[in-house]
C-alpha positions as CSV (number, residue, x, y, z in Angstrom):
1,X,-9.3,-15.7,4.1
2,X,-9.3,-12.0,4.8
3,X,-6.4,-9.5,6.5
4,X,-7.6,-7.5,9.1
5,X,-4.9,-5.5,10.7
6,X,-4.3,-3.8,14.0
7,X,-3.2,-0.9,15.6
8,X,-1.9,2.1,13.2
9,X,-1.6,-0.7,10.4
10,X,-3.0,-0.6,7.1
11,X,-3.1,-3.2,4.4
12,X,-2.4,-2.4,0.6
13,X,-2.5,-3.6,-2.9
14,X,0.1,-2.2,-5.1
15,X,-1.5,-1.3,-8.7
16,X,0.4,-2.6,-11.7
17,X,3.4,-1.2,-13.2
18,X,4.0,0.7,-16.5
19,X,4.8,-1.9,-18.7
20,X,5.6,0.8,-21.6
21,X,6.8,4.1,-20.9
22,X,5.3,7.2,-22.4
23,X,7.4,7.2,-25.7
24,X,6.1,3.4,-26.2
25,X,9.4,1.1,-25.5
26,X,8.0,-2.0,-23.5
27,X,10.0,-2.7,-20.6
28,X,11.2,-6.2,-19.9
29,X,9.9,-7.2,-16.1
30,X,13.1,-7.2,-14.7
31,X,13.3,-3.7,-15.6
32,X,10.2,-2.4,-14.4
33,X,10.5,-0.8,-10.9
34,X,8.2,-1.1,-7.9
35,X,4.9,0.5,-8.2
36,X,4.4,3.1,-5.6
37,X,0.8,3.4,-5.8
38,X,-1.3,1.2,-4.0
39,X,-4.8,0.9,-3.4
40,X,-6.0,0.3,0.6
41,X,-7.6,-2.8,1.0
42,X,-8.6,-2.8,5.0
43,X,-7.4,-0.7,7.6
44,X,-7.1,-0.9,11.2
45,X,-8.9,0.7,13.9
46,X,-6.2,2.9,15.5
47,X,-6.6,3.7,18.7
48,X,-3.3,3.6,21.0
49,X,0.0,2.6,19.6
50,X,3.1,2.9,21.5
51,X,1.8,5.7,24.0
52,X,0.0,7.9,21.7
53,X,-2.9,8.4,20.8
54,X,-3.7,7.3,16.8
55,X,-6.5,8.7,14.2
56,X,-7.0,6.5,11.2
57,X,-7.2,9.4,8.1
58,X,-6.9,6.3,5.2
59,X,-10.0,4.8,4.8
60,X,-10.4,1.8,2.6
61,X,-10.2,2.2,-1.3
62,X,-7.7,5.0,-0.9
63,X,-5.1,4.9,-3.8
64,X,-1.7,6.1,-2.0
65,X,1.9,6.8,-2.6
66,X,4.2,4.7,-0.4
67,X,7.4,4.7,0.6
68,X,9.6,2.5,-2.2
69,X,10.6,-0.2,0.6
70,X,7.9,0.3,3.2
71,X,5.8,-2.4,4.7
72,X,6.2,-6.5,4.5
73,X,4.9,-8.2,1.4
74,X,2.5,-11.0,2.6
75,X,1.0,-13.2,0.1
76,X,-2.9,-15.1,0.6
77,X,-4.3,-17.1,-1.4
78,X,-1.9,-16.4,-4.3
79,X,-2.3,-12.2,-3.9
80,X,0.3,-10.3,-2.8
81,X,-0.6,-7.6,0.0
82,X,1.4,-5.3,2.0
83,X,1.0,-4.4,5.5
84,X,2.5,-1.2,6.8
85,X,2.1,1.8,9.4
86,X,-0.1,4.4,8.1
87,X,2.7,6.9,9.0
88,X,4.4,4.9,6.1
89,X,2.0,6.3,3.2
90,X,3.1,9.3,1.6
91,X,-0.3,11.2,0.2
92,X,-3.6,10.0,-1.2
93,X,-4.0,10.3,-4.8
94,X,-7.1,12.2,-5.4
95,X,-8.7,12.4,-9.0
């Protein structure tokens, strides 16, 4: 199966979280917060959303910071995805 979303919507993969921090303790998984950074798996086409008129600027394969409790976490075929707004993401992460 494949996501494809609508509208302003964009659909993410969140990278993995630090498992050690940078002095070297490992962190338990309970203690590990959220990642933030996510990579963009498919976007959607734009267009008009509620009365205006939307650009898509996040193309796919975009790393991005998002919002800590943005989007809804939708799992297929045992991966977890988000969906949000593109209004939700943050920056891009450029190397």
């Amino acid at each position: 199966m494949k996501l494809r979303p609508l509208g302003d919507k964009v659909v993410l993969k969140f990278l993995e979280a630090e498992e050690k921090t940078k002095g070297g303790i490992i962190l338990a998984s309970s203690a590990q917060e959220k990642p933030q950074v996510a990579e963009i798996i498919a976007v959607g086409p734009g267009g008009v959303v509620d009365g205006k008129d939307i650009k898509m600027e996040l193309k796919v394969g975009d790393k991005v910071i998002l919002n800590k409790y943005a989007g809804t976490e939708v799992k297929l075929d045992e991966e977890k995805y988000t969906v949000c707004r593109q209004s939700d993401v943050l920056a891009v992460v450029e190397d």
